[in-house]
C-alpha positions in Angstrom: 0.0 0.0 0.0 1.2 3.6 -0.9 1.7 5.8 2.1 -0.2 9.1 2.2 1.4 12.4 2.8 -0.3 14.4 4.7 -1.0 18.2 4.1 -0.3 20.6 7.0 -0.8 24.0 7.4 0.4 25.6 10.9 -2.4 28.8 10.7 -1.2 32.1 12.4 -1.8 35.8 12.1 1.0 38.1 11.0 2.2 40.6 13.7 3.3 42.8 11.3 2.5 46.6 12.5 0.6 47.8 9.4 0.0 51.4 9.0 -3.5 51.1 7.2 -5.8 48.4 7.9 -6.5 48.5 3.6 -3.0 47.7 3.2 -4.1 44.1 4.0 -7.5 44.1 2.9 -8.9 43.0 -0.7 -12.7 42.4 -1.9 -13.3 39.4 -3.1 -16.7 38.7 -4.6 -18.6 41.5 -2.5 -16.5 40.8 0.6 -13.6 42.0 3.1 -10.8 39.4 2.9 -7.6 39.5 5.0 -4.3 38.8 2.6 -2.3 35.5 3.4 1.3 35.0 3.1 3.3 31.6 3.1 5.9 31.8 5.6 8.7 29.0 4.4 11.6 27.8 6.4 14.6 26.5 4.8 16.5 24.8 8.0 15.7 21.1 7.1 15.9 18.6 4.4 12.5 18.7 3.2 12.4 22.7 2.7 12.0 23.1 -1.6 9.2 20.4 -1.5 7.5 22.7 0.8 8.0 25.7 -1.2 7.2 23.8 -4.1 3.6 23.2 -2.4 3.3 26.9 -1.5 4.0 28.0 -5.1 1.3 25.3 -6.9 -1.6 27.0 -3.8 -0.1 30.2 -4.4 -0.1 30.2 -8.0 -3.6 28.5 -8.2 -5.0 30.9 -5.6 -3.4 33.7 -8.3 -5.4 32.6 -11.5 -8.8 32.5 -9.0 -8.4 35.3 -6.8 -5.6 37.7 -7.8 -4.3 39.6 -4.9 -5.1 37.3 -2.0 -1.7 36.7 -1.3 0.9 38.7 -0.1 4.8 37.1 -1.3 5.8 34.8 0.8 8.5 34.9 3.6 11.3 32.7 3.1 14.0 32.3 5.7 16.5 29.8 7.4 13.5 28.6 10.2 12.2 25.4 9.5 8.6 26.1 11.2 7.6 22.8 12.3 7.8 22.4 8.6 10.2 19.4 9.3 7.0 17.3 9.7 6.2 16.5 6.1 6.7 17.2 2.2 3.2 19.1 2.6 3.6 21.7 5.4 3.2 25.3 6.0 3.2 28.1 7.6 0.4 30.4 6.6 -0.6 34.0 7.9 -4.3 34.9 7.8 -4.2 38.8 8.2 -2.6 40.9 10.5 -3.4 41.8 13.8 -6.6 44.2 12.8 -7.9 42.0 10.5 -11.7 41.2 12.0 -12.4 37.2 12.5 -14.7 37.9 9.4 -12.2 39.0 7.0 -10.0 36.4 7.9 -12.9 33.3 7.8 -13.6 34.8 4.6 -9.6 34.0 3.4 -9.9 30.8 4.6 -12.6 30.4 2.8 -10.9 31.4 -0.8 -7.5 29.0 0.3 -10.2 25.9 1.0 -11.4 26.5 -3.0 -8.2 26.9 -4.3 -7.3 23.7 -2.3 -10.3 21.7 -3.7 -8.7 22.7 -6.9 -5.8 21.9 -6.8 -6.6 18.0 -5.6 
């Protein structure tokens, strides 16, 4: 039997100090949805098929809904990202993003994720 991977997404907020609440803010079929962003760590052996994974959502998520994400972070953490060929760090909004904005973003990355599989 072939083993599964499994997909993993470790789901935080960015603490990022934005000046303007708009700044991470787009409409998306009538409504207020916070920006994601990919955060990718590179210290471990598994890093590029990670970032390989965040480019296919990213790029999927792209041709659906341009603008929903910011570019992504890439740096020498590994993230818990260390725990398989399919996991990620992903920001939903910043700090003042509302719960609805950012339910609404997690709304557009599960359709772009029913896409893609």
């Amino acid at each position: 039997m072939k083993k599964k991977e499994e997909i993993i997404f470790d789901v935080h907020r960015d603490a990022a100090q934005t000046l303007k609440k708009e700044d991470n803010i787009i409409e998306i079929n009538g409504k207020k949805v916070a920006k994601l962003r990919f955060v990718i760590g590179t210290n471990h052996k598994d890093w590029e098929k990670n970032l390989q994974w965040a480019v296919k959502i990213q790029k999927k998520a792209d041709e659906i809904y341009p603008g929903l994400f910011e570019p992504m972070l890439i740096d020498k953490n590994y993230y818990n990202q260390d725990l398989g060929k399919y996991a990620t760090l992903i920001e939903v909004g910043v700090e003042i993003n509302s719960l609805e904005e950012a339910e609404n973003s997690i709304e557009c990355l599960v359709n772009v994720i029913k896409e893609i599989l």
